[in-house]
MILOKOL-311609 format. One record per residue (C-alpha): x, z, y; residue in one letter. Coordinates in steps of 0.1 Angstrom, whole numbers, padded with zeros to 4 digits, always signed. Example, Ala and Ser with C-alpha at 12.3 -4.5 7.8 and 13.67 -1.06 7.14 Angstrom:
// residues 2
+0123+0078-0045a+0137+0071-0011s
***
This chain:
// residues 454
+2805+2453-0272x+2797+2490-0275x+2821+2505-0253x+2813+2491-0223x+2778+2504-0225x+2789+2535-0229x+2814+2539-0202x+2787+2524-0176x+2766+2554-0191x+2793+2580-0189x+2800+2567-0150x+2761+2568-0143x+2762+2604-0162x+2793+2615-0143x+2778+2603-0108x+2741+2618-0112x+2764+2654-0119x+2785+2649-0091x+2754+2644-0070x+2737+2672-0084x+2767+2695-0077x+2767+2682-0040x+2730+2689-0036x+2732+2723-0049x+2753+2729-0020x+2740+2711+0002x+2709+2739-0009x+2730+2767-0005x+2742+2753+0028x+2708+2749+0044x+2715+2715+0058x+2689+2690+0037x+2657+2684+0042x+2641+2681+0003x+2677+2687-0012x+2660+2711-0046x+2637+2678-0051x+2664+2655-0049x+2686+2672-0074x+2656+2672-0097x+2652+2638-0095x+2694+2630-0104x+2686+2655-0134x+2654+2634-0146x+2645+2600-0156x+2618+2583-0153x+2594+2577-0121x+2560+2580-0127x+2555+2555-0086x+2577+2541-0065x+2575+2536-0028x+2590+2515-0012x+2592+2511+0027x+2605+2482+0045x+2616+2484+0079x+2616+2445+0087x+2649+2442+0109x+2654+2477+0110x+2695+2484+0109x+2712+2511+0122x+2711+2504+0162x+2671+2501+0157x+2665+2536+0136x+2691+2547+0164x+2674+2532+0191x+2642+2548+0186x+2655+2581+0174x+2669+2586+0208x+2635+2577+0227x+2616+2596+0205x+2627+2625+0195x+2664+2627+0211x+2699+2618+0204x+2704+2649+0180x+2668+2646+0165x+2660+2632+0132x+2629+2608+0121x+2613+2616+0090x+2637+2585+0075x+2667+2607+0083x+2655+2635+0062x+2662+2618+0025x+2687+2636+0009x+2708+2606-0009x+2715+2576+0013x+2736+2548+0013x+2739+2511+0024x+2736+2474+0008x+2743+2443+0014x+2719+2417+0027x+2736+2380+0026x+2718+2349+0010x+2730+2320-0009x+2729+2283+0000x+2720+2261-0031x+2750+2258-0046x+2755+2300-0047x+2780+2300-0019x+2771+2332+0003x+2749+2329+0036x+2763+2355+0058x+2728+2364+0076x+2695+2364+0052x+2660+2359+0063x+2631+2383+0056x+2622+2354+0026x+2655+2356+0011x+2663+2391+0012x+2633+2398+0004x+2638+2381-0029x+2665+2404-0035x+2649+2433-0042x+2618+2419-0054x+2634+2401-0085x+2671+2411-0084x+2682+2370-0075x+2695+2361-0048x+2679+2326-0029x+2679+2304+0004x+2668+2314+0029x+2628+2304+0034x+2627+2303-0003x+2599+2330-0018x+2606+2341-0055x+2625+2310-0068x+2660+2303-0077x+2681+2286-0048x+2693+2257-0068x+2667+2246-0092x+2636+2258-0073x+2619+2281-0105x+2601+2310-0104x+2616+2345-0111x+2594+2370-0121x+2591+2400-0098x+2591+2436-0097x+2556+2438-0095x+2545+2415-0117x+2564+2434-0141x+2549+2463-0128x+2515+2445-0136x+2529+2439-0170x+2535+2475-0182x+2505+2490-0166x+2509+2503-0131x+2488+2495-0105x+2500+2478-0080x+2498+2477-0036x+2512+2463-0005x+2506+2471+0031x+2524+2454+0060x+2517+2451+0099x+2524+2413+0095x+2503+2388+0079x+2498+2392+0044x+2512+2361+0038x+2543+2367+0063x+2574+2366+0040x+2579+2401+0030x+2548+2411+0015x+2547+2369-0002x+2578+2382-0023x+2558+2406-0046x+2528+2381-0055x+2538+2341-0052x+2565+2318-0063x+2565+2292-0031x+2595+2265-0019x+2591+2277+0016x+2581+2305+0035x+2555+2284+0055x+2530+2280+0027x+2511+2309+0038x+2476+2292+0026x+2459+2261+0011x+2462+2243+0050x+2500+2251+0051x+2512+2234+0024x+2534+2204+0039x+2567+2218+0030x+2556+2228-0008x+2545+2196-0023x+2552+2210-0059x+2533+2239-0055x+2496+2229-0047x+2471+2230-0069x+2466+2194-0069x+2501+2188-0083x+2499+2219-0108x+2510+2242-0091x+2505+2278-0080x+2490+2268-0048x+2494+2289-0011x+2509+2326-0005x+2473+2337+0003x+2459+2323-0032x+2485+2332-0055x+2485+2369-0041x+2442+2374-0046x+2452+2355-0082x+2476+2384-0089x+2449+2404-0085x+2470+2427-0069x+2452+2459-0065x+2457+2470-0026x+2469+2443-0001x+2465+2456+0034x+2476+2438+0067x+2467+2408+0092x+2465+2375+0082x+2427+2363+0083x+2434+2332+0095x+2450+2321+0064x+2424+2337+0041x+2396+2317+0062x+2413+2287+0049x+2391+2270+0023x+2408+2261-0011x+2413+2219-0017x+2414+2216-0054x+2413+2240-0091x+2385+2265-0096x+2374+2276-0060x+2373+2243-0046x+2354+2245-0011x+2356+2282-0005x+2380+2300+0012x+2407+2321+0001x+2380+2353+0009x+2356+2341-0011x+2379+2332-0034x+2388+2370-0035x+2353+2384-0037x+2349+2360-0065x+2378+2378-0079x+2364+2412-0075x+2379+2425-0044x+2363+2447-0018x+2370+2428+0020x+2375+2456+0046x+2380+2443+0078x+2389+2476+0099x+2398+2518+0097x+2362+2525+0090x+2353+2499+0064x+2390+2505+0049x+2379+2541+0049x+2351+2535+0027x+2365+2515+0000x+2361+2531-0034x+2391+2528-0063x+2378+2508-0093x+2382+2474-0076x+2408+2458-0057x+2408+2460-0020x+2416+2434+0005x+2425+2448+0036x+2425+2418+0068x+2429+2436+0095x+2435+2407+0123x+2438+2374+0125x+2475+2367+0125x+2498+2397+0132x+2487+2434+0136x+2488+2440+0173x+2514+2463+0184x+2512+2498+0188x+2537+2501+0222x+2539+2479+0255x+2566+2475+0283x+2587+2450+0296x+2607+2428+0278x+2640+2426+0285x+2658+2400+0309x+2685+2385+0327x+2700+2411+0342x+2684+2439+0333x+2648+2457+0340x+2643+2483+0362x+2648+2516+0341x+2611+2518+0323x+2588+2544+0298x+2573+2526+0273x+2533+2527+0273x+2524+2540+0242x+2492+2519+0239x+2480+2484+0238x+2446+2467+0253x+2450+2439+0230x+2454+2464+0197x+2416+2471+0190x+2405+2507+0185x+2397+2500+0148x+2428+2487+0138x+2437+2510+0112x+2476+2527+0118x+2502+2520+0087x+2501+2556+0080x+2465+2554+0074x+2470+2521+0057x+2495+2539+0036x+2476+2567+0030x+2441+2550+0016x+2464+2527-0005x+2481+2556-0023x+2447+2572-0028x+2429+2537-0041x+2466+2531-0068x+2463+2572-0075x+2425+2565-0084x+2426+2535-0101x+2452+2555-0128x+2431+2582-0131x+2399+2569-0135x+2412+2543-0163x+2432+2572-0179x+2467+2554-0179x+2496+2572-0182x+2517+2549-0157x+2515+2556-0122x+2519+2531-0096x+2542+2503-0072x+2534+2505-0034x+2556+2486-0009x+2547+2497+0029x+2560+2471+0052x+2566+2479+0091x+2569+2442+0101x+2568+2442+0141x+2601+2461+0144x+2617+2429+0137x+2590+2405+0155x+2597+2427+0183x+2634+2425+0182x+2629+2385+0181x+2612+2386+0214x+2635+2415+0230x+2611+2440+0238x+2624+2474+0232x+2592+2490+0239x+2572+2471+0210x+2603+2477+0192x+2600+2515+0192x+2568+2520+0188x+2566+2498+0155x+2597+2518+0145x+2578+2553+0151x+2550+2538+0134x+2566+2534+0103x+2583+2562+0105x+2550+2581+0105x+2542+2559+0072x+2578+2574+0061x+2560+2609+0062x+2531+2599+0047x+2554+2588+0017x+2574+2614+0015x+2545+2644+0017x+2532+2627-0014x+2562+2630-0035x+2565+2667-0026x+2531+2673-0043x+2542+2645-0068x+2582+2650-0072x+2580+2626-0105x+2576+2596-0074x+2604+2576-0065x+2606+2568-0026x+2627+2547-0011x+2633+2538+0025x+2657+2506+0038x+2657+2470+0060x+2654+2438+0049x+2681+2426+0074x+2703+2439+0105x+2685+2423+0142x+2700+2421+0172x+2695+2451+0194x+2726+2473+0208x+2729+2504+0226x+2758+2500+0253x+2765+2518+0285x+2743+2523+0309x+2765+2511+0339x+2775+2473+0313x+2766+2442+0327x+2757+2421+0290x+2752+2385+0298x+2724+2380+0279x+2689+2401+0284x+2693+2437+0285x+2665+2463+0294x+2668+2506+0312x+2647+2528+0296x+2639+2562+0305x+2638+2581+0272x+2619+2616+0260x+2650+2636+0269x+2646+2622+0304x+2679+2605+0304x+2686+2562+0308x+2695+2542+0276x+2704+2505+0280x+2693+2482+0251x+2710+2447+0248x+2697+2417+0232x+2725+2389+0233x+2722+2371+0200x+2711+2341+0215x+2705+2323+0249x+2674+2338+0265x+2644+2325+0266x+2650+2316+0226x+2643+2340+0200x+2672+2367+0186x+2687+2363+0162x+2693+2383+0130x+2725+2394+0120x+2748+2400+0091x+2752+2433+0090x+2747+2461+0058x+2719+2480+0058x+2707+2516+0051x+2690+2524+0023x+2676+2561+0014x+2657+2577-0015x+2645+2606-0033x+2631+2612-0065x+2642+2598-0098x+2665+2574-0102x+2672+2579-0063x+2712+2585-0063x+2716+2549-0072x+2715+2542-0037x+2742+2561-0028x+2775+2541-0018x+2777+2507-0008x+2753+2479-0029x+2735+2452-0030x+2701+2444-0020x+2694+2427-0054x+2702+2463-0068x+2672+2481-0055x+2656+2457-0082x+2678+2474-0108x+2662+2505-0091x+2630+2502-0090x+2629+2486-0127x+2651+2514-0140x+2631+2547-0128x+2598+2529-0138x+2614+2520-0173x+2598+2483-0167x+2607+2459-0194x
***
């Protein structure tokens, strides 16, 4: 029984070394960005926070896509700059545990958030016998740490719903939504909607769209005849409704951030693509239907670490904080094959990437990590290829023409995800556990490991 433990110690020991002596001349060399913090964080233990960004749909071809509009084909975003990366798999399960080749954001998200793999649609339960597992911040709740999400989807949408509520299908964002979740209303004692469980959790930042869900009204328990909103201020939170109001919110009591009704509008326009290709294009980098008071992620980002920093301090705790920082429209974009919106959600969250990351350089006992929930469909090809499906030109910063082609399914339906591994990158404690090739349900190992959560 003993030896087994302590050869998976001596091969975790031996790795963090060889890491370490890799770093070290990687330091010497000149060639990584926040190399001496990274071999710090191989040489120590425990995290005091972990963040954790989510690109949603964000594989290789889309970090690449936008890196070569952006900031050129032998730039680097702030995501390339971690000093440890490495990849993981993404694939669900059907019921029976037999692998699904190509996850949903509901499944995969269920990965990482409590180290089990599920169906896809399925939030927080077990693929065969439909019961909740308990996830990585609820266990964060547990031992002390405060906990946050931010996302640029709904804050019901599925990857932010794997952190707070145990649901049977992705679709039971609130009390009106319930039809595929029979077990889980209130009425049939159950947790009830996405939207009630996560003010229940009393989580202590959640920041994104979703108001239309919140306005619901509740149909049975406690809160009977108000809506989720109420429901919340009951509860204690704050309700900020845009940057300035956001702005103002003081630590001490949870926040609840709505900051549209469904989706948070895009930060980049242009033309989809289509049949045939467009005519090469810039992308616009605006939006008339984004208001001017729709806070950014980065700032989202920011005024969420400040509130979980806050919250320690003023109650004197010695744990730190969770965060997960969700760039949703990457993939909602890459659905409806518009590179433009594409990159400009990808930049976006890249700018949240820095936020993140300037944080742990003032804080180096923070764990950060960067990956996708899933590969999507967009490709770079040649300029001068013909794809049948929809393709689009665009004219990037380096003034030269990129083709990007969409043909995972017929068009005028939605892309498709796909298969595919996906990066994932880190600094900090714990961080060289991402290195090689892994598992998505290992970044729960992660995350539980360098905050020592039992």
């Amino acid at each position: 029984m003993h030896r087994p433990t302590r050869r998976r110690l001596t091969i975790a020991g031996a790795l963090a070394a060889t890491t370490a002596a890799a770093l070290t001349a990687t330091t010497v060399a000149g060639a990584s960005d926040g190399a001496q913090h990274a071999r710090h964080a191989v040489q120590s233990g425990k995290a005091k926070n972990v963040i954790l960004l989510i690109g949603d749909g964000m594989g290789d071809s889309e970090i690449t896509l936008a890196r070569d509009y952006t900031v050129g084909a032998a730039g680097r975003l702030n995501m390339d700059r971690f000093p440890l990366t490495g990849a993981y798999t993404t694939y669900a399960v059907h019921a029976d545990g037999t692998p699904d080749y190509v996850t949903d954001s509901a499944a995969s998200g269920t990965g990482w958030a409590t180290g089990h793999k599920t169906v896809n649609g399925r939030i927080s339960k077990t693929p065969g016998t439909d019961k909740a597992v308990p996830t990585i911040l609820e266990l964060a709740q547990r031992n002390g740490y405060a906990t946050g999400s931010v996302t640029t989807a709904e804050l019901t949408d599925a990857t932010p719903a794997v952190l707070a509520s145990h649901v049977t299908d992705r679709s039971c964002q609130g009390p009106a939504d319930m039809a595929k979740c029979a077990g889980d209303t209130l009425k049939a004692g159950g947790p009830g909607s996405i939207a009630e469980q996560s003010v229940n959790h009393k989580v202590d930042v959640l920041f994104g769209g979703g108001k239309q869900r919140f306005d619901q009204k509740v149909t049975d328990g406690r809160y009977k005849g108000l809506t989720v909103t109420q429901q919340a201020q009951k509860l204690g939170y704050q309700v900020v409704t845009d940057a300035a109001s956001m702005k103002a919110a003081k630590a001490g009591k949870p926040v609840l951030g709505l900051f549209a009704q469904g989706n948070v509008p895009v930060e980049w326009t242009g033309k989809a693509a289509a049949v045939g290709g467009t005519a090469p294009q810039r992308c616009v980098t605006s939006n008339p239907d984004r208001p001017s008071a729709t806070p950014s992620l980065a700032d989202s980002a920011t005024k969420a670490i400040q509130l979980l920093e806050a919250k320690q301090k003023h109650g004197r705790s010695e744990q730190g904080f969770f965060l997960q920082i969700e760039g949703a429209s990457i993939d909602k974009q890459d659905h409806a094959a518009d590179p433009c919106g594409q990159i400009g959600e990808t930049a976006a969250f890249d700018r949240a990437v820095q936020v993140a990351r300037d944080y742990a350089a003032e804080h180096p006992d923070t764990l950060v990590v960067t990956t996708a929930d899933h590969g999507h469909s967009s490709q770079i090809v040649p300029v001068d290829a013909t794809p049948p499906g929809l393709s689009a030109t665009l004219v990037t910063d380096e003034g030269r023409q990129l083709k990007v082609n969409y043909s995972t399914n017929t068009p005028g339906q939605s892309q498709e995800h796909t298969g595919t591994e996906v990066r994932i990158a880190a600094q900090g404690p714990q961080a060289y556990r991402v290195l090689g090739v892994t598992d998505q349900t290992d970044l729960f190992t992660t995350v539980r490991e360098a905050l020592r959560l039992r």
